[in-house]
Biotite code that builds the C-alpha atoms (Angstrom):
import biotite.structure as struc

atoms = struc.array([
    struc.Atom([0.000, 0.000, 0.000], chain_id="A", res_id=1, res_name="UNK", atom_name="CA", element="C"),
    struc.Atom([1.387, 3.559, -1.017], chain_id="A", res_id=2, res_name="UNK", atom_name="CA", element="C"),
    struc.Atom([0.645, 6.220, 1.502], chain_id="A", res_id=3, res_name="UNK", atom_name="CA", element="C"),
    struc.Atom([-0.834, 9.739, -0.007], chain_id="A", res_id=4, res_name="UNK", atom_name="CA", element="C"),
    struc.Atom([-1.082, 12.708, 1.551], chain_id="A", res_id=5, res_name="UNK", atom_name="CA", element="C"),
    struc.Atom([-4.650, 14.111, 1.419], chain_id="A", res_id=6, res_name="UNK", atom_name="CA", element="C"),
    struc.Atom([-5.249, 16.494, -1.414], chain_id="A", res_id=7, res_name="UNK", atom_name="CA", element="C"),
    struc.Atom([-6.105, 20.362, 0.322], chain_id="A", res_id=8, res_name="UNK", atom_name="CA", element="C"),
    struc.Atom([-7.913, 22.644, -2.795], chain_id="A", res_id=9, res_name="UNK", atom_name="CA", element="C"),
    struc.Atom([-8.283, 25.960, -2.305], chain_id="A", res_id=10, res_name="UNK", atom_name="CA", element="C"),
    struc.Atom([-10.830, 27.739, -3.384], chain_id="A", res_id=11, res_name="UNK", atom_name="CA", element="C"),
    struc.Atom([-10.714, 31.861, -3.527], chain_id="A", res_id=12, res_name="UNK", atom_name="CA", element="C"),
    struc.Atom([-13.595, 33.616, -3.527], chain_id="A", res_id=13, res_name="UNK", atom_name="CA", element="C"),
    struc.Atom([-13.612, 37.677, -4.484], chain_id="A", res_id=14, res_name="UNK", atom_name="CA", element="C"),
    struc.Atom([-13.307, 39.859, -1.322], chain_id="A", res_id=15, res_name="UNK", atom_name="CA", element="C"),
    struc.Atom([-16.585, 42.668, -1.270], chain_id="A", res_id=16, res_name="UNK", atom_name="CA", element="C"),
    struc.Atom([-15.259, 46.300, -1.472], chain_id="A", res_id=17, res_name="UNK", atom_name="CA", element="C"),
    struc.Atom([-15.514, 48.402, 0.999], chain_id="A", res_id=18, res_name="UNK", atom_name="CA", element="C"),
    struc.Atom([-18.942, 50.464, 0.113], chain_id="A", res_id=19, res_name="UNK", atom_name="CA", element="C"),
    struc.Atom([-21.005, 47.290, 0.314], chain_id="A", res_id=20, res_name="UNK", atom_name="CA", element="C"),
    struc.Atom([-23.029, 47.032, 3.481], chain_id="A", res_id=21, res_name="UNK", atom_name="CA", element="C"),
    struc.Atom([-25.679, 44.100, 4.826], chain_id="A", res_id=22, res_name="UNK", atom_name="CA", element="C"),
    struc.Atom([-28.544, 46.192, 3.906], chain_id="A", res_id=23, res_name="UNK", atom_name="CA", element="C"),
    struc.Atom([-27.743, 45.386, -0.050], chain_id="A", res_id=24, res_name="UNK", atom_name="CA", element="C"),
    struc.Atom([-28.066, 41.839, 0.501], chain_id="A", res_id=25, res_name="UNK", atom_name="CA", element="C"),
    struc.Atom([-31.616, 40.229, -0.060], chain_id="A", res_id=26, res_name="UNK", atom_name="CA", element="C"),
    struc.Atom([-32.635, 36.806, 0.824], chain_id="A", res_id=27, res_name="UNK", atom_name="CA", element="C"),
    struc.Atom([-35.608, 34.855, -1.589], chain_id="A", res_id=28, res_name="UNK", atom_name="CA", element="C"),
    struc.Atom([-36.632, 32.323, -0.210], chain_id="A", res_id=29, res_name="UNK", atom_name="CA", element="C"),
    struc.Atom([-39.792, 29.651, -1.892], chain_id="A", res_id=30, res_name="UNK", atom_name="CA", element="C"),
    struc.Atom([-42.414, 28.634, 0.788], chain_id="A", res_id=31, res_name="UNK", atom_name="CA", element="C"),
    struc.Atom([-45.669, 26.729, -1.314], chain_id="A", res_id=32, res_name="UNK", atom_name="CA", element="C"),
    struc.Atom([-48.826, 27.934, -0.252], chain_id="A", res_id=33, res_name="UNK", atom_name="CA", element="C"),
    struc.Atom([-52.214, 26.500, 0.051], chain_id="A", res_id=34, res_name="UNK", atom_name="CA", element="C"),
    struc.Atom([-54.864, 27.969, -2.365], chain_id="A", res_id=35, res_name="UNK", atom_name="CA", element="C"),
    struc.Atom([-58.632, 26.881, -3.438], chain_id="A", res_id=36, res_name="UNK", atom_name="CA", element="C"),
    struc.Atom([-57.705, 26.025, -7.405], chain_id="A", res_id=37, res_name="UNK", atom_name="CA", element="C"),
    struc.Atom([-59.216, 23.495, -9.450], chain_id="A", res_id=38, res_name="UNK", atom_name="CA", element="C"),
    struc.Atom([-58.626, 20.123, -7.751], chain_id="A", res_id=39, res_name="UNK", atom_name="CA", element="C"),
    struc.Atom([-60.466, 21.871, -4.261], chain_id="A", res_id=40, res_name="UNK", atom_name="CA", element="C"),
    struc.Atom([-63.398, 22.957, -7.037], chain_id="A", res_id=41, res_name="UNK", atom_name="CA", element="C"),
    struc.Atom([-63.646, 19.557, -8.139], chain_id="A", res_id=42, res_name="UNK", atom_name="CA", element="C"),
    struc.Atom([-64.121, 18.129, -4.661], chain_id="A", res_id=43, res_name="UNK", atom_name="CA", element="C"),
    struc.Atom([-66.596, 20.951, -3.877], chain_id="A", res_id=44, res_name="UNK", atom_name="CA", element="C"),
    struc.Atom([-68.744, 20.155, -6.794], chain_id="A", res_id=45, res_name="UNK", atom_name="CA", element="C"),
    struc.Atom([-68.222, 16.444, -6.123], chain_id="A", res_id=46, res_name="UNK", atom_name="CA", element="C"),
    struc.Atom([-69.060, 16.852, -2.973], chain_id="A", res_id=47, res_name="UNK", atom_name="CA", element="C"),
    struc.Atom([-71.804, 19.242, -3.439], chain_id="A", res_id=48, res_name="UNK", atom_name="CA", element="C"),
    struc.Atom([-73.494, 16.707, -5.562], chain_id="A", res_id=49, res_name="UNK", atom_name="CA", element="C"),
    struc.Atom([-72.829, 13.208, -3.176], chain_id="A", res_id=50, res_name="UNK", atom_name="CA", element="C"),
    struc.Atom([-73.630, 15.327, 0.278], chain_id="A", res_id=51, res_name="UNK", atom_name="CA", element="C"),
    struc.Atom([-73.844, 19.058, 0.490], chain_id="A", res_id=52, res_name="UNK", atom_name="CA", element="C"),
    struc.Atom([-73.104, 20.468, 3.850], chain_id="A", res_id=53, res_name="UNK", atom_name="CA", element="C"),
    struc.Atom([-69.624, 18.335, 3.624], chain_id="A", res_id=54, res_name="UNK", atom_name="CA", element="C"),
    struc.Atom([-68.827, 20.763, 0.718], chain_id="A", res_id=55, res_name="UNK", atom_name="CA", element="C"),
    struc.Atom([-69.313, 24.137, 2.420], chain_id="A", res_id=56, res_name="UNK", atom_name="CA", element="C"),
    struc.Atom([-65.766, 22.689, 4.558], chain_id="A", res_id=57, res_name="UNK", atom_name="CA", element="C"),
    struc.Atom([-63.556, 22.650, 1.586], chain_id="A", res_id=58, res_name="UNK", atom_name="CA", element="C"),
    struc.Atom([-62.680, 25.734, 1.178], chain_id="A", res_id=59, res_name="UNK", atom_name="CA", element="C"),
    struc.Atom([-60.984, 26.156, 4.942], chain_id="A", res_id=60, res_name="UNK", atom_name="CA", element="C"),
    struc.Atom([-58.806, 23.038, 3.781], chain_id="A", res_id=61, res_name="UNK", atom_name="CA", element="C"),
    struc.Atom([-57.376, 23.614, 0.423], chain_id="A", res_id=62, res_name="UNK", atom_name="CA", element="C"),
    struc.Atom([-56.116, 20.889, -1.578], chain_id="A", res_id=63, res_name="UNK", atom_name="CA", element="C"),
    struc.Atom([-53.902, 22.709, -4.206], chain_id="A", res_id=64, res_name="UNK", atom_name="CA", element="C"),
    struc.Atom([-50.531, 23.922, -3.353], chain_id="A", res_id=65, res_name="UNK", atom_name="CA", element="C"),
    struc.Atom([-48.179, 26.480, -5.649], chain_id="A", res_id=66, res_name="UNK", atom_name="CA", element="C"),
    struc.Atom([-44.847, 28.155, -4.865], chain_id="A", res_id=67, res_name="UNK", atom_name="CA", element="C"),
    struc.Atom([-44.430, 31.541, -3.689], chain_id="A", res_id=68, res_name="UNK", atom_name="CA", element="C"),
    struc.Atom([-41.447, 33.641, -3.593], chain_id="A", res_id=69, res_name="UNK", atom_name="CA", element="C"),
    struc.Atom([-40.681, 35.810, 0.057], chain_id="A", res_id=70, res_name="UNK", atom_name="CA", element="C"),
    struc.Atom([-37.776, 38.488, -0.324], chain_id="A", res_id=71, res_name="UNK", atom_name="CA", element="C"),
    struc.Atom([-36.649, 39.439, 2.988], chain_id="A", res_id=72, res_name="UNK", atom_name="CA", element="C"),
    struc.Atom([-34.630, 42.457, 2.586], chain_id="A", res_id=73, res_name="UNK", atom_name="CA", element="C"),
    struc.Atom([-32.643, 42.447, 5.671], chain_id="A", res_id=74, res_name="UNK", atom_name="CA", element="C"),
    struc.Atom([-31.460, 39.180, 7.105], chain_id="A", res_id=75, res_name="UNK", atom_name="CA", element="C"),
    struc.Atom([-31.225, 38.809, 11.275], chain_id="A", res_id=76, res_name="UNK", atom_name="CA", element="C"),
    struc.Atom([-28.199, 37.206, 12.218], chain_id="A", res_id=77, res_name="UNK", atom_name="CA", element="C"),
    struc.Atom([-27.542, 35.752, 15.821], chain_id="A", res_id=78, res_name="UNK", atom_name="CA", element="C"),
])
């Protein structure tokens, strides 16, 4: 068996100037919300049809779901 060293890489990255501050940088992040699209009006009609006061509840639990962007423009740290 031949002994190596382990291999180090080193990576540089470009150092910010000076004027930049934390209030330039802005976070995105993707949460997916809940909204009443077609697969909830499907159910609602379905179940408007098989037994109506069941279908009045589907609208406070959605069943469609759809990403949505959130920009946070200044970030809390610890």
């Amino acid at each position: 068996m031949i002994d190596e060293e382990p291999v180090i890489n080193i990576i540089a990255y470009p150092v910010p100037e000076y004027s930049q501050t934390v209030s330039e940088t802005k976070v995105v992040v993707e949460e997916i919300e809940e909204y009443c699209g077609p697969k909830s009006m499907c159910l609602f009609v379905a179940l408007l049809i098989i037994f109506p006061p069941v279908a009045l509840f589907v609208p406070c639990c959605p069943c469609d779901y759809r990403k949505k962007k959130v920009q946070i423009e200044e970030p809390e740290f610890c």
